[in-house]
N, C-alpha and C positions, 0 to 999 in steps of 0.2 A: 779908754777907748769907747766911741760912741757906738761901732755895729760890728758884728761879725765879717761884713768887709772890711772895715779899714785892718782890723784883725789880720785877715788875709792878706792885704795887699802890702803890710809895714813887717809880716813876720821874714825874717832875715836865718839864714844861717848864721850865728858866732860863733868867730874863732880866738878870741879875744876874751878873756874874762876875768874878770877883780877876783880878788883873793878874800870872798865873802862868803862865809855856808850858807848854806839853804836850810832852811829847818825844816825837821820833820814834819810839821804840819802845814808844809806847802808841797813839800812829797806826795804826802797822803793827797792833798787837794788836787794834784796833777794826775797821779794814779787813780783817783776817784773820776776823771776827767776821763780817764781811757778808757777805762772800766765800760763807761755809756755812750763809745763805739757802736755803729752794726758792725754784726757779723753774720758771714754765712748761715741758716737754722736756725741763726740766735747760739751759735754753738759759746760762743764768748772765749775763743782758743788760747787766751792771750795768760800769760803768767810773769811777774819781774824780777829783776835783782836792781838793789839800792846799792850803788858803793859810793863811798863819801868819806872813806881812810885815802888820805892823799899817796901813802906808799903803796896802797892795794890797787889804785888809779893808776899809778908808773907803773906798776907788775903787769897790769892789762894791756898797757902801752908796750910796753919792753918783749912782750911776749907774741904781740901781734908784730912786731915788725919782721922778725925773720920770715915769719911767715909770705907779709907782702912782699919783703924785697924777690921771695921765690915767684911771687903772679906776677911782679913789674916783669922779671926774666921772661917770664913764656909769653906776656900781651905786651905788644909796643904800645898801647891806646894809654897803658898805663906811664909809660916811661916819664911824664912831667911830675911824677910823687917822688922819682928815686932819689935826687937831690935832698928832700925835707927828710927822707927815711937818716941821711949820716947827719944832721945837722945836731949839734951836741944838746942835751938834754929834751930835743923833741918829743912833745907828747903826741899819739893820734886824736887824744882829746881834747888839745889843748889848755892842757891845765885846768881844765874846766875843774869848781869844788863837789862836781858831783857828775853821777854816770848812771842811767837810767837803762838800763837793760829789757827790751820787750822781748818774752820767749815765746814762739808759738806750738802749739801742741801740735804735732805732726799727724794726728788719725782724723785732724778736725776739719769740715770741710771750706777750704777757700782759706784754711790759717794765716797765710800771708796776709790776704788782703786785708780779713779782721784789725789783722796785730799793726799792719800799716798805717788805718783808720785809726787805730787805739793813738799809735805816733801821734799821728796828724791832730787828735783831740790835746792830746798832751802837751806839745809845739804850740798850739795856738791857744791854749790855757794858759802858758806860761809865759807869750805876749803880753794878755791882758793883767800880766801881774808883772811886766818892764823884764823879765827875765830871759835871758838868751837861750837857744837851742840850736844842736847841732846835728843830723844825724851820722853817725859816724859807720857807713855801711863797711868798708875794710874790716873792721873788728871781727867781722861774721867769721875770720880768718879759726877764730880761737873757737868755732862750735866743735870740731871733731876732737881739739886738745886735751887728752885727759886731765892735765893738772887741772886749766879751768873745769870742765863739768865734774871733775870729784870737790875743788874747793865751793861751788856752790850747790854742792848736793843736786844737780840739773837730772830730772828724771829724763830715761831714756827716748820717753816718747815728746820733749820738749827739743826747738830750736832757735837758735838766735834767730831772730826776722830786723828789730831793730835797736841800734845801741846810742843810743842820746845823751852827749855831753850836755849838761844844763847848767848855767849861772849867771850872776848879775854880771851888768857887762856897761861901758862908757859909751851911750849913743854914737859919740862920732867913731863908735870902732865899728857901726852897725853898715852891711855895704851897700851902699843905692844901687838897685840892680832894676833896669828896663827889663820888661817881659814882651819878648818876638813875640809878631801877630803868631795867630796858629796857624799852622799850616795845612790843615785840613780839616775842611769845615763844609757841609753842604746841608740845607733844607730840602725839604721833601714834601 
C-alpha cells in the first residue's frame, strides 16, 4: 500500500476467511498498532484477549447466539440476522483463524472511543499486511456472561468495546462497497 488513504479507502469488512493462522508476531505487531491509538488523558484504556483455539472460537460463537437471537426478539431493526443465527454450523466470526478482543477499562475517561481508535489502528494495520478484519460488535452480547469473564480472568472494571475477527482472506471475497456523500456537512 502506497498511503494511509488507499489504506482507508481498500480496508473492507471480511467475512470470508482461508483456513491460515496468524502468527503470533503479527498479533504482537497489530496490538503493538492499537497500543499507539489516542486516548482520552492519554489514559490508554484499552486491554486484549488473543483466541486462536478454533473450538474456543465456536464456544464464543455458540454462546453469543442465544444471547442475540433474545435482541433480534425485542429490536425489529435487527430481524435481517435471525436467519444466519439457525444456519448450521454458523460462526458470528466467521470462521475467522483468529479473534482479537479489545477491552476497555470502564473508570477511563472516553474508554470507548480510545479502545475504538485502538480497533481502527489495528483494522488498518492489518490491511497493510493483506489481512482481513471484521468488527464483530454482537459479541459484546457475552460482556455480562459469567462463563466468558471467569474463562478470561476479565477484571471487573474491564468491558468488551470491540471484538475483531482477523485472517487472510481471497481478494475476490473482499466487498466493493461505494461510500454515500455525507450528509451533513457545512463550513463556517
Amino acid at each position: 500500500m502506497d498511503t494511509i488513504f488507499e489504506l482507508i479507502k481498500t480496508r473492507r469488512s471480511v467475512r470470508k476467511y482461508l483456513d491460515k493462522p496468524i502468527s503470533r508476531e503479527t498479533i504482537e505487531t497489530l496490538i503493538e498498532a492499537a497500543r499507539w491509538a489516542p486516548s482520552g488523558m492519554n489514559e490508554q484504556p484499552w486491554g486484549f484477549i488473543v483466541a486462536q483455539d478454533k473450538a474456543l472460537i465456536k464456544e464464543l460463537s455458540d454462546r453469543s447466539i442465544p444471547y442475540i437471537k433474545r435482541l433480534i426478539e425485542k429490536d425489529p431493526k435487527l430481524l435481517r440476522y435471525k436467519r444466519r443465527m439457525d444456519v448450521k454450523d454458523f460462526s458470528i466470526f466467521y470462521h475467522a483463524p483468529c479473534v482479537i478482543i479489545v477491552l476497555g477499562r470502564k473508570d477511563s475517561f472516553a474508554y470507548e472511543d480510545g479502545c475504538a481508535m485502538a480497533a481502527q489502528n489495528m483494522m488498518l494495520s492489518a490491511r497493510s499486511m493483506n489481512i482481513g478484519t471484521c468488527w464483530i460488535g454482537m459479541m459484546n452480547v457475552l460482556d455480562k456472561d459469567e462463563w466468558f469473564r471467569r474463562k478470561f480472568e476479565i477484571p471487573d472494571n474491564y468491558t468488551v468495546v470491540a471484538p475483531i475477527a482477523i485472517g487472510y482472506f481471497d481478494s475476490k471475497d473482499a466487498p466493493q462497497i461505494e461510500r454515500k456523500p455525507v450528509e451533513f456537512l457545512k463550513y463556517f
